[in-house]
N, C-alpha and C positions, 0 to 999 in steps of 0.2 A: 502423496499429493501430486498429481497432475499441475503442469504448468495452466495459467490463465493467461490469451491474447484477450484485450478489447484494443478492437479496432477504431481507436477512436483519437484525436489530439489531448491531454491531459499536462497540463500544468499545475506547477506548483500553488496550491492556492494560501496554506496555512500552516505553518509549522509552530506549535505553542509549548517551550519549555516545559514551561508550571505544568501543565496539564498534559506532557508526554507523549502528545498528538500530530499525527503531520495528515496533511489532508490534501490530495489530489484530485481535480477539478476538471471533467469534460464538459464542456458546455453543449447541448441540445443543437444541433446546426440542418439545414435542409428538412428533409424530412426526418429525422432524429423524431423521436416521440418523450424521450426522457433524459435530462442530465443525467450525469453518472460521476457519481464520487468513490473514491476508496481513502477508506479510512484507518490510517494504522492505530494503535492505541497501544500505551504503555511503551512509546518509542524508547530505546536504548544506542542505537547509533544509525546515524545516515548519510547517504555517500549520492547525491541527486544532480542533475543536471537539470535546467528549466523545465522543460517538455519532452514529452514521449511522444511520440506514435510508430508506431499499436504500442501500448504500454502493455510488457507481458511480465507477469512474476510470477519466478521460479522460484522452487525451493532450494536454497541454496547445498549441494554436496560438498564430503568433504573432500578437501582441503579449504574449500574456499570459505564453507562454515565456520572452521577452526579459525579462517584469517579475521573473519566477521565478529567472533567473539573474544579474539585477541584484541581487536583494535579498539571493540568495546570497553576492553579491559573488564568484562566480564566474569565472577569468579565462579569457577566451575560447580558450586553447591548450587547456583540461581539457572546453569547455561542451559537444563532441561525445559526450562518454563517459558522459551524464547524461541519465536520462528524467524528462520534467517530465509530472507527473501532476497532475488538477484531481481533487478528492474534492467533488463537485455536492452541493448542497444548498443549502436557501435560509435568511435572505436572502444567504448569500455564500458561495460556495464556497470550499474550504482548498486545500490543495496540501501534494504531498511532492517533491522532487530528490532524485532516487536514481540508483545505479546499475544496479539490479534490484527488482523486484515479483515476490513468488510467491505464489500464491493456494493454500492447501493443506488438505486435506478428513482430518479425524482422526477416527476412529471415537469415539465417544461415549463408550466404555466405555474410552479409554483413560486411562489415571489422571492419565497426562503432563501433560497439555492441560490449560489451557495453560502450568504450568508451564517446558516447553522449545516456543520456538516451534516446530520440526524436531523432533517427535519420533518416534521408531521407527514404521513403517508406515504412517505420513503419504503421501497421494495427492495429486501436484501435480497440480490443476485449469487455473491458469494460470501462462506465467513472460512477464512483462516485460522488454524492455531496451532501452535505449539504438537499439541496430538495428530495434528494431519500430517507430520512433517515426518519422515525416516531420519534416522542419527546420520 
């Protein structure tokens, strides 16, 4: 799996327990033609700062995977089913453990956005997983 830059300001917009979700929020600005959300799902551990720009996430290699699922306390029977993502920026970069990343393009004018991260006529730009990731 290839690194993703979006070039764009993204903030934290929701991160939900119960439902294992964390959700990061560009908002549509100048000529922008579509918000853009990424959406983790099945979150396991996160290491975030407010805002990115460019928000880019990598796949995390090891060693730094290994620290990723240590700190999850992750037991090695489940740590296949998990994409460890580095979110670059300096001086440190953050991380999310998920089971899925989906990168999603919402028209500007939709009123949704972002109140439901997925909402009606949303365009997946990218989906991450687990099998895109090298050990």
């Amino acid at each position: 799996m290839n690194r993703i830059v979006l070039d764009r300001r993204f903030r934290v917009w929701r991160y939900g327990v119960s439902h294992s979700q964390l959700l990061l929020h560009a908002h549509a600005e100048g000529a922008d033609a579509d918000h853009l959300n990424v959406l983790f799902e099945d979150v396991r551990a996160v290491k975030l700062r407010s805002s990115y720009q460019p928000l880019i996430l990598a796949p995390a290699a090891n060693p730094v995977r290994e620290d990723i699922l240590a700190f999850a306390d992750m037991p090695e029977r489940h740590q296949h089913r998990y994409l460890s993502l580095t979110l670059s920026t300096r001086p440190e970069a953050g991380f999310v453990l998920c089971a899925r990343a989906t990168v999603l393009a919402v028209d500007r004018t939709n009123d949704e956005t972002p109140i439901h991260p997925w909402p009606d006529g949303a365009r997946v730009i990218h989906t991450l997983r687990r099998d895109d990731q090298a050990s």
